[in-house]
N, CA, C and O of each residue as an XYZ file, in Angstrom:
648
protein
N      98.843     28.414    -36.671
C      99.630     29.594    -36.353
C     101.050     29.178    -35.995
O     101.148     28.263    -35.176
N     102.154     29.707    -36.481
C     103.250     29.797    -36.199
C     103.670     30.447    -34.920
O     102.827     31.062    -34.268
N     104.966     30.356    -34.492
C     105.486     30.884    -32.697
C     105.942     32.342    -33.467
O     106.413     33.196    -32.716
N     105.854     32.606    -34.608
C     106.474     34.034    -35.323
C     104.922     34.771    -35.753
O     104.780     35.551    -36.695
N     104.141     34.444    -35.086
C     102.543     34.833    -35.369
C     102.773     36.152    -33.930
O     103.002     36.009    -32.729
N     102.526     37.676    -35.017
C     102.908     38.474    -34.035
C     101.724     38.820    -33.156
O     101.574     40.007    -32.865
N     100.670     37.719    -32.596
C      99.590     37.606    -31.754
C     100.059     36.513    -31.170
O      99.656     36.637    -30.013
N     100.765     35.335    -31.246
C     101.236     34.653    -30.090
C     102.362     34.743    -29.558
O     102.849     33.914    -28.790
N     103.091     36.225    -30.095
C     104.828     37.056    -29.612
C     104.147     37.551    -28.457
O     104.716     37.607    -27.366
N     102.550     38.040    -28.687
C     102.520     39.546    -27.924
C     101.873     39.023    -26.651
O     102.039     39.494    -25.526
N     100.926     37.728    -27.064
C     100.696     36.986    -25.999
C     101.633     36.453    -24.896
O     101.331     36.193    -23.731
N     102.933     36.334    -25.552
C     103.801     35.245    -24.608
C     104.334     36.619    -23.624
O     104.404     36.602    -22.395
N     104.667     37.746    -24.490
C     105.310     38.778    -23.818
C     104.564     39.324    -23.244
O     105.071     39.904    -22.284
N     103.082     39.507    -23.380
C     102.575     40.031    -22.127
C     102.099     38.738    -20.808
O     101.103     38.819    -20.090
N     102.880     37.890    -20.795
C     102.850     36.497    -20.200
C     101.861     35.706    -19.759
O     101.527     35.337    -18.633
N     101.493     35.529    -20.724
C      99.764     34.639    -21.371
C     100.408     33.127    -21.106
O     101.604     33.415    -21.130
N     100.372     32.195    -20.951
C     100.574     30.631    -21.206
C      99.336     30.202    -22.564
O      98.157     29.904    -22.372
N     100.104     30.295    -24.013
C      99.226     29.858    -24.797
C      98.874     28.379    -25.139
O      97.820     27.910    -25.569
N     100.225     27.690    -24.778
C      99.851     26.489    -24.680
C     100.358     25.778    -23.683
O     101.248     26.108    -22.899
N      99.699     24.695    -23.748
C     100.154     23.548    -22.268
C     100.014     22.128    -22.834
O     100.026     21.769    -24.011
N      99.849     21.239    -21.448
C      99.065     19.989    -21.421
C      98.174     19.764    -20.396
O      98.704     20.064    -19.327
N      97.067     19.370    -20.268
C      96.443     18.772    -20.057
C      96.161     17.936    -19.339
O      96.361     16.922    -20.008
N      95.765     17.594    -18.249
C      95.516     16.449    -17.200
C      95.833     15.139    -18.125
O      96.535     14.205    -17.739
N      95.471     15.182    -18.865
C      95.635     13.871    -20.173
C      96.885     13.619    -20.638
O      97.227     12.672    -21.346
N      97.873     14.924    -20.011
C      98.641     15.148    -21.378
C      98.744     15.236    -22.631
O      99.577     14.869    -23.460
N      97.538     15.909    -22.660
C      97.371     16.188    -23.969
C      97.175     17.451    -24.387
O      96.155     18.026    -24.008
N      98.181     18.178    -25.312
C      98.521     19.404    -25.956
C      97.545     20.348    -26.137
O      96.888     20.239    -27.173
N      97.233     21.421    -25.246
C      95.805     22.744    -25.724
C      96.634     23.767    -25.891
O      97.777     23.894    -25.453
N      95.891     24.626    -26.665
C      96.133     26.092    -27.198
C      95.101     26.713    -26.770
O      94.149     26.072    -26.325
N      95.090     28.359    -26.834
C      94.227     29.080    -26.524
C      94.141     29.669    -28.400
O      94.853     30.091    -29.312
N      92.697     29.296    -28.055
C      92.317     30.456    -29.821
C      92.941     31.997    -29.758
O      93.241     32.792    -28.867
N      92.963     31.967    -31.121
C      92.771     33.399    -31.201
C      92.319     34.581    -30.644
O      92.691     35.623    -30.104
N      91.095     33.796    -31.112
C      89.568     34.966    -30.783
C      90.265     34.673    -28.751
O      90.494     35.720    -28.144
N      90.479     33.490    -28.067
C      90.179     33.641    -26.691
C      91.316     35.064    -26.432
O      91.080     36.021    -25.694
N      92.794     34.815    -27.422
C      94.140     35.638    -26.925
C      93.598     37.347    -26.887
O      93.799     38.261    -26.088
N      92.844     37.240    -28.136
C      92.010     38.556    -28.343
C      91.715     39.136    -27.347
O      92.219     40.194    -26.972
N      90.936     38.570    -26.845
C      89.518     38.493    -25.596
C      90.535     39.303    -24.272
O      90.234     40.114    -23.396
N      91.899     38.589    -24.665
C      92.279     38.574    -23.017
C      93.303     39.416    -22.732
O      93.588     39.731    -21.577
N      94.129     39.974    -24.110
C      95.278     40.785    -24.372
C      93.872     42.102    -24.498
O      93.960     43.085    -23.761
N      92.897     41.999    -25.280
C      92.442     43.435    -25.422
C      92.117     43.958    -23.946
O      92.618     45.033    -23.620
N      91.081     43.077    -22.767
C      90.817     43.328    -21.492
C      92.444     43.612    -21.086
O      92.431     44.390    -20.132
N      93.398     43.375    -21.342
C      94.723     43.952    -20.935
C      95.060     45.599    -21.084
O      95.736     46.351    -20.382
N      94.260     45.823    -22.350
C      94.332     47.222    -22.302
C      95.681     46.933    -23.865
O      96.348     47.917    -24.184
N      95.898     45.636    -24.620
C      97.072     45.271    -25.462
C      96.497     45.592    -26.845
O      96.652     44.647    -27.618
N      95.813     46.766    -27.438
C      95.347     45.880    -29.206
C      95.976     45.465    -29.809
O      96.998     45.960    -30.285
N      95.428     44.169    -29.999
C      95.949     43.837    -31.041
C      95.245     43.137    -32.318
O      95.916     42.253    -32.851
N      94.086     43.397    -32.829
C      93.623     43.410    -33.856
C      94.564     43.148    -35.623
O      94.392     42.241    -36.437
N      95.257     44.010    -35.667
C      96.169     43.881    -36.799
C      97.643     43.416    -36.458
O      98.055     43.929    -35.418
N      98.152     42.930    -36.818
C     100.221     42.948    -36.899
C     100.693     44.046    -36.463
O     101.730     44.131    -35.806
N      99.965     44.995    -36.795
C     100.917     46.478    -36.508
C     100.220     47.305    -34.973
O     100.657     48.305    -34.405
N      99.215     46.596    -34.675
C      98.314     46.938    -33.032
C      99.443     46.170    -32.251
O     100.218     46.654    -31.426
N      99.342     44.422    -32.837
C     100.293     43.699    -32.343
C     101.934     44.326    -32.185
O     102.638     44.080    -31.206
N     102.143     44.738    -32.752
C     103.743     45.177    -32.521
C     103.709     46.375    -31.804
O     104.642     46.629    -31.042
N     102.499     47.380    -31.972
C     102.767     48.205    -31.073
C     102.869     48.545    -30.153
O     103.558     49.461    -29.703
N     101.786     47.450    -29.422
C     101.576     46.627    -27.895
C     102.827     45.802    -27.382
O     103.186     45.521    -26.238
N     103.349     45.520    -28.584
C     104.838     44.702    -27.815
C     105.601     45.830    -27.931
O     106.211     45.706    -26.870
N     105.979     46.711    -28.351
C     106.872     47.873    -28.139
C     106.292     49.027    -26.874
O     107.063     49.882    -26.437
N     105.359     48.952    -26.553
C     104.408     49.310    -25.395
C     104.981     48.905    -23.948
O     105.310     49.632    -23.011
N     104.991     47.605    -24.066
C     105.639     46.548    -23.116
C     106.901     46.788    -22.678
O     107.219     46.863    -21.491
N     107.975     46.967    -24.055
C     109.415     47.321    -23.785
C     109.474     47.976    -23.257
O     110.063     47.920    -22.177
N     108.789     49.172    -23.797
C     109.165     50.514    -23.334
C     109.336     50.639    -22.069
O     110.295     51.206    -21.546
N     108.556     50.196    -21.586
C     107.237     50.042    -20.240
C     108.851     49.402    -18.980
O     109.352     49.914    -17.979
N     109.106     48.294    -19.641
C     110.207     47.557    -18.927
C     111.494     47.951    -18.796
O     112.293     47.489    -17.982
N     111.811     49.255    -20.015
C     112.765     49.830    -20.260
C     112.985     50.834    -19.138
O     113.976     50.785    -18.408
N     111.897     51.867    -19.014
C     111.415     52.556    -18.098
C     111.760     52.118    -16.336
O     112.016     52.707    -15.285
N     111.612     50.994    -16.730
C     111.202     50.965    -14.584
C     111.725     49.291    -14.959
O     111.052     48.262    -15.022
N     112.352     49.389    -15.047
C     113.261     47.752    -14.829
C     113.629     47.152    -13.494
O     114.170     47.647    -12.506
N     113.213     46.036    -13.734
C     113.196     45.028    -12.499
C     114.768     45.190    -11.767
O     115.526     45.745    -12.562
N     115.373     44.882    -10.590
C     116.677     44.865    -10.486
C     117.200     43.502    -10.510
O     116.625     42.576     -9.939
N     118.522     43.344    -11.309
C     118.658     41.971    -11.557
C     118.675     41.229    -10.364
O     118.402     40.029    -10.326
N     118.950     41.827     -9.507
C     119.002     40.407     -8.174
C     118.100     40.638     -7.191
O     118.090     41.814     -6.826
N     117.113     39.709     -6.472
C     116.251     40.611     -5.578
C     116.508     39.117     -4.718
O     116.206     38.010     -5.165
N     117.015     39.329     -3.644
C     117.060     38.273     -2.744
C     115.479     38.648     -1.196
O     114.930     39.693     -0.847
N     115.325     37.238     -0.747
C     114.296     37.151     -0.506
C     114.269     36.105      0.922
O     115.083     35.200      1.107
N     112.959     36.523      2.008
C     113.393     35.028      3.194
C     112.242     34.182      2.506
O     111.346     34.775      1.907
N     112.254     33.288      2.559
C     111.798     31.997      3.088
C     109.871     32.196      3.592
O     109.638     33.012      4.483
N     108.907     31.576      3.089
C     107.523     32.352      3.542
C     107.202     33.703      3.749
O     106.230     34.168      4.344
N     108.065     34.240      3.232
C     107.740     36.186      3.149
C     107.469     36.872      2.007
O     108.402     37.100      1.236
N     106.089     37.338      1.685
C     106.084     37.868      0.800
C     107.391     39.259      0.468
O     107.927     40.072      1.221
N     107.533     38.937     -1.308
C     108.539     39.768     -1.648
C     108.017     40.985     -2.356
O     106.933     40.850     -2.922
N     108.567     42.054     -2.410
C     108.289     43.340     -2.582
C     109.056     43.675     -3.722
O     110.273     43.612     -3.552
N     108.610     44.051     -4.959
C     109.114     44.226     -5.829
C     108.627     45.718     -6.455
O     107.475     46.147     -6.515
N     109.690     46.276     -6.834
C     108.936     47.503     -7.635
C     109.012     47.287     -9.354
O     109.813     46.925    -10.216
N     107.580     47.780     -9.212
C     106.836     47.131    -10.284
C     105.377     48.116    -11.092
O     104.156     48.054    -10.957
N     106.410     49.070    -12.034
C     105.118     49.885    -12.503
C     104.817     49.603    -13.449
O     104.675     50.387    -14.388
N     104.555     47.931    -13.499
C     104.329     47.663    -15.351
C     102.724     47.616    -15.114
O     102.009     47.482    -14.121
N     102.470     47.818    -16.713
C     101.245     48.380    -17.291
C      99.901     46.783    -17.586
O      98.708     46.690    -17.874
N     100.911     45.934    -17.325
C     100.184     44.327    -17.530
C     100.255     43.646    -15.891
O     101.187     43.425    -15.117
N      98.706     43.443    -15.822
C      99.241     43.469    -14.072
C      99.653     41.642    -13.729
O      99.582     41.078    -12.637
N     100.045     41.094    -14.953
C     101.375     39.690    -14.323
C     102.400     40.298    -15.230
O     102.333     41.164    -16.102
N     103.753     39.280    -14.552
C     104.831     39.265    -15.590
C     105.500     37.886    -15.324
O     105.476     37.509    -14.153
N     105.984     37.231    -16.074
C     106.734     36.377    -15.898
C     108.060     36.622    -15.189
O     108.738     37.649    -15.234
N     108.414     35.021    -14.248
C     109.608     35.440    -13.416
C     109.756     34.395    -13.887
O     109.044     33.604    -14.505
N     111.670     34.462    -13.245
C     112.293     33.161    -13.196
C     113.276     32.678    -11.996
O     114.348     33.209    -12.286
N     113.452     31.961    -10.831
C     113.550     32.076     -9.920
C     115.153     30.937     -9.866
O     115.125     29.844    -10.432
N     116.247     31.360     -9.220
C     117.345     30.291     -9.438
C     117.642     29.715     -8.068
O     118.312     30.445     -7.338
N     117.312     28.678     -7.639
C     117.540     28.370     -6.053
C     118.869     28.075     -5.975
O     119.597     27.879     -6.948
N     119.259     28.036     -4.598
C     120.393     27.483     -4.092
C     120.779     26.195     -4.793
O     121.723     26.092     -5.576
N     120.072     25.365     -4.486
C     120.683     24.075     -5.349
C     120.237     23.947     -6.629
O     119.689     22.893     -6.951
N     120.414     25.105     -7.663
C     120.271     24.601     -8.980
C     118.874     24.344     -9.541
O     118.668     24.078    -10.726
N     117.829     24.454     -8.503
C     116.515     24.331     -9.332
C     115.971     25.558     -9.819
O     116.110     26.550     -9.104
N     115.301     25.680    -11.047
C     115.064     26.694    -11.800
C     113.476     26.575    -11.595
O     112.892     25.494    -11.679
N     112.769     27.917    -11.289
C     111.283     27.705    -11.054
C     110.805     28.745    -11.704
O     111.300     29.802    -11.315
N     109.959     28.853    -12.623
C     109.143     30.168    -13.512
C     107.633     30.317    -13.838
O     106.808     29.438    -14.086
N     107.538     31.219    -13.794
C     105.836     31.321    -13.388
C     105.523     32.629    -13.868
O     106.221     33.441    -14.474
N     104.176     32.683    -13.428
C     103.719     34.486    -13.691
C     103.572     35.039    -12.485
O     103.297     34.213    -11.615
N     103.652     36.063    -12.153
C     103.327     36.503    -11.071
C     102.425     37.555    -10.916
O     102.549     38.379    -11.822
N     101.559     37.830    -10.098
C     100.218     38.868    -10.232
C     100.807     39.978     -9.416
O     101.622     39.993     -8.494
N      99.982     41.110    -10.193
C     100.440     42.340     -9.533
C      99.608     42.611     -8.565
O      98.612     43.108     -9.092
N      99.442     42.535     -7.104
C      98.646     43.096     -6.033
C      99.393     44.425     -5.466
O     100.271     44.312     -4.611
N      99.078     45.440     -5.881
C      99.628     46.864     -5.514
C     101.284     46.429     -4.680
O     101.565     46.366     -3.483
N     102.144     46.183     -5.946
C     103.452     46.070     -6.078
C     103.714     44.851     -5.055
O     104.839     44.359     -4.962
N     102.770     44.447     -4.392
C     103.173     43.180     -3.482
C     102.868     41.456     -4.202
O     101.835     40.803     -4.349
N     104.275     41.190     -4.513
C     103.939     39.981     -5.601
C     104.373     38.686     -4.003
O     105.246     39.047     -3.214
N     103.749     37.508     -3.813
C     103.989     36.183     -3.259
C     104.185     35.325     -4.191
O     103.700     35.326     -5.322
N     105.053     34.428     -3.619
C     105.414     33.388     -4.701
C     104.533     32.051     -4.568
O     103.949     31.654     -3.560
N     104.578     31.518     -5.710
C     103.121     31.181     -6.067
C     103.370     29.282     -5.402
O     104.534     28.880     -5.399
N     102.559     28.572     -5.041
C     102.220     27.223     -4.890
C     103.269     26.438     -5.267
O     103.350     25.423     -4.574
N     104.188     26.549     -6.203
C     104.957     25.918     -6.867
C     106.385     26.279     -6.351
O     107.333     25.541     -6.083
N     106.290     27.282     -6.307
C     107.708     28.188     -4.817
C     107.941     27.202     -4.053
O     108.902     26.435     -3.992
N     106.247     27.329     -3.014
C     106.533     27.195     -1.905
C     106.624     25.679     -1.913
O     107.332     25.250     -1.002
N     106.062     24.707     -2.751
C     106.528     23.384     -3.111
C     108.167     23.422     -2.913
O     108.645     23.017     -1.853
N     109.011     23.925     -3.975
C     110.288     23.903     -4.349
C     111.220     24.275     -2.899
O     112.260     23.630     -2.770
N     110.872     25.293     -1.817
C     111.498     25.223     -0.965
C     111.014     24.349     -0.236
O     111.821     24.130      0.667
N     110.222     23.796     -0.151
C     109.597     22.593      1.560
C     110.686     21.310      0.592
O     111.580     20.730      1.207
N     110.497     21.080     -0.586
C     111.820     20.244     -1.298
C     112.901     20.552     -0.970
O     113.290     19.763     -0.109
N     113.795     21.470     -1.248
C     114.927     22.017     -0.701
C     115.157     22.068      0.988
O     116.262     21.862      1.490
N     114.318     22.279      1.532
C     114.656     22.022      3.171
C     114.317     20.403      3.542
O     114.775     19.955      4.593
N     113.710     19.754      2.879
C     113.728     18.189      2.982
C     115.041     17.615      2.702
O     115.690     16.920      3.485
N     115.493     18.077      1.123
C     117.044     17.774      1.030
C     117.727     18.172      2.160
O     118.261     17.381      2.937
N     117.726     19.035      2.243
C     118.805     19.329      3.439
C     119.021     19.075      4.873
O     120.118     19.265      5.398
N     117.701     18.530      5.690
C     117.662     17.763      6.359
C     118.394     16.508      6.356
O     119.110     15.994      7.215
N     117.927     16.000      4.776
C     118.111     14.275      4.716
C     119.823     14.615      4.984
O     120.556     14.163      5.864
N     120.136     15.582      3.875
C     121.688     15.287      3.830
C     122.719     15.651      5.392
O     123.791     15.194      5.789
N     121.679     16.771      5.999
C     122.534     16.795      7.761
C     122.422     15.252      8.025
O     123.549     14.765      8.116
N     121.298     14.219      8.196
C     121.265     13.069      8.968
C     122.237     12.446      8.278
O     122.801     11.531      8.878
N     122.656     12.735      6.975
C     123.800     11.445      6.607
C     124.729     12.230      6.748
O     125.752     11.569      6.571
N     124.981     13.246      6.962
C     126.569     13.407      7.643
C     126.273     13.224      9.049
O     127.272     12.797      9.627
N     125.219     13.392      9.868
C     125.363     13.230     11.217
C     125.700     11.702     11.582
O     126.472     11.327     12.465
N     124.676     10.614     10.384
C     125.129      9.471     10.011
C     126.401      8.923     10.280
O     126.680      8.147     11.194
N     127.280      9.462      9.270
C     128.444      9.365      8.939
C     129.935      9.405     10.324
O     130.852      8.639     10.621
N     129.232     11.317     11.028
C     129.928     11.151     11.836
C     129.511     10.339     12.949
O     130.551     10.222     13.598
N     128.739      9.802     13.464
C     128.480      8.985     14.505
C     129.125      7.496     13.689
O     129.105      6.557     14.484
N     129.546      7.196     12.634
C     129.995      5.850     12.247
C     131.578      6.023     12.352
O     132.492      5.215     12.518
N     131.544      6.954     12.242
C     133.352      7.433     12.328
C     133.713      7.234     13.676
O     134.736      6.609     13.956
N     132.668      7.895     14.885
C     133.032      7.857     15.774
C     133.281      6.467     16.199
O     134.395      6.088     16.560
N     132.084      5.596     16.149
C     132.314      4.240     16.485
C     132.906      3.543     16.245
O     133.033      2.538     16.944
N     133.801      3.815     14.720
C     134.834      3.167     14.498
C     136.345      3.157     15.053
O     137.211      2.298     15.215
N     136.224      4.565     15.268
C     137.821      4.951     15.364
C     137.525      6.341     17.067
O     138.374      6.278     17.956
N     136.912      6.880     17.152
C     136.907      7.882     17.402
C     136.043      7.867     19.354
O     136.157      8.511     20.397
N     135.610      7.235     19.070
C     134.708      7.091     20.527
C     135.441      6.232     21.018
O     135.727      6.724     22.110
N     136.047      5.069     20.933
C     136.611      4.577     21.813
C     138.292      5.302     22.581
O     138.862      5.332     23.671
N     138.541      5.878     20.901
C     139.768      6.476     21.568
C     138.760      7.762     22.878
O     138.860      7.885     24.098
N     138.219      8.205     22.245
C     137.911      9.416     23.141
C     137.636      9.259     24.890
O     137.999      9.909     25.871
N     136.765      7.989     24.668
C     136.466      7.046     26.128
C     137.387      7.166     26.816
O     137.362      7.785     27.880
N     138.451      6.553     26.303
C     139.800      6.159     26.651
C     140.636      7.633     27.738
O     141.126      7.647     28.867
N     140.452      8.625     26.738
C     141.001      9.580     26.810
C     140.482      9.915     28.014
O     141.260     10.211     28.921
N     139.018      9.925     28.236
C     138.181     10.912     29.046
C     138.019     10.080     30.475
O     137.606     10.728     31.437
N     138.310      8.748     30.646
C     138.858      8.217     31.615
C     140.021      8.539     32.452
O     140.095      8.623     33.678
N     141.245      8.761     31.210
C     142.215      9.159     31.868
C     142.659     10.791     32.543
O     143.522     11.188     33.326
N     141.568     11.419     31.766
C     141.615     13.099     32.346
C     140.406     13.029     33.447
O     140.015     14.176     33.668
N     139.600     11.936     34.303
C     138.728     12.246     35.534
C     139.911     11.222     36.834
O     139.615     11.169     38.028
């Protein structure tokens, strides 16, 4: 099957992961018959090319209708609240952190209350590790400054103002 196979379009867009790797690293697909199985329990037919396209125009519509808002800012361990009347209960996100890391996933619909998934909360306990490390090397830094140049003058100083 080709990525222009309008059963692995309708799969990706109703945000299926058709293929991966493997603990092995090694390359799996989901059959057909499984995409079948799992887009039809979606409520998606797609039996023919033209079930298939109609289910992806289903989708649009669907997204057209009640669209996500482009920016949804969020704290830190709090589930986020999204409004969300789509008809496929995941959708794919894509998440842009502060420092440039890009994180994307699916996210499940629990009556409009989506949490971010294992891999989130990985990416920020990373991001607050960076940022720790990098306070201690400027705190680093300024305590080397001081000792060089800066504490003794200050000593100096603070002698002469008691």
């Amino acid at each position: 099957m080709t990525n222009g196979d309008p059963l692995r379009q309708l799969a990706a867009r109703a945000g299926l992961q058709v293929q991966w790797r493997d603990a092995w690293n090694r390359p799996q697909a989901l059959s057909d018959e499984a995409l079948r199985t799992v887009l039809t329990a979606l409520e998606l037919p797609c039996g023919s090319a033209g079930e298939c396209a109609a289910s992806h125009a289903r989708l649009a519509a669907d997204d057209g209708a009640q669209p996500l808002p482009p920016l949804i800012t969020a704290d830190q361990h709090q589930p986020v609240i999204v409004p969300w009347a789509h008809t496929v209960p995941q959708r794919p996100y894509r998440l842009d952190l502060e420092d440039g890391t890009i994180i994307e996933g699916v996210a499940q619909a629990r009556r409009a209350l989506l949490k971010a998934d294992a891999e989130l909360e990985q990416a920020c306990k990373m991001q607050q590790r960076r940022r720790r490390e990098q306070l201690r090397i400027v705190e680093l830094r300024i305590e080397d400054a001081l000792e060089e140049t800066g504490t003794q003058a200050w000593d100096a100083r603070r002698r002469e103002m008691a």
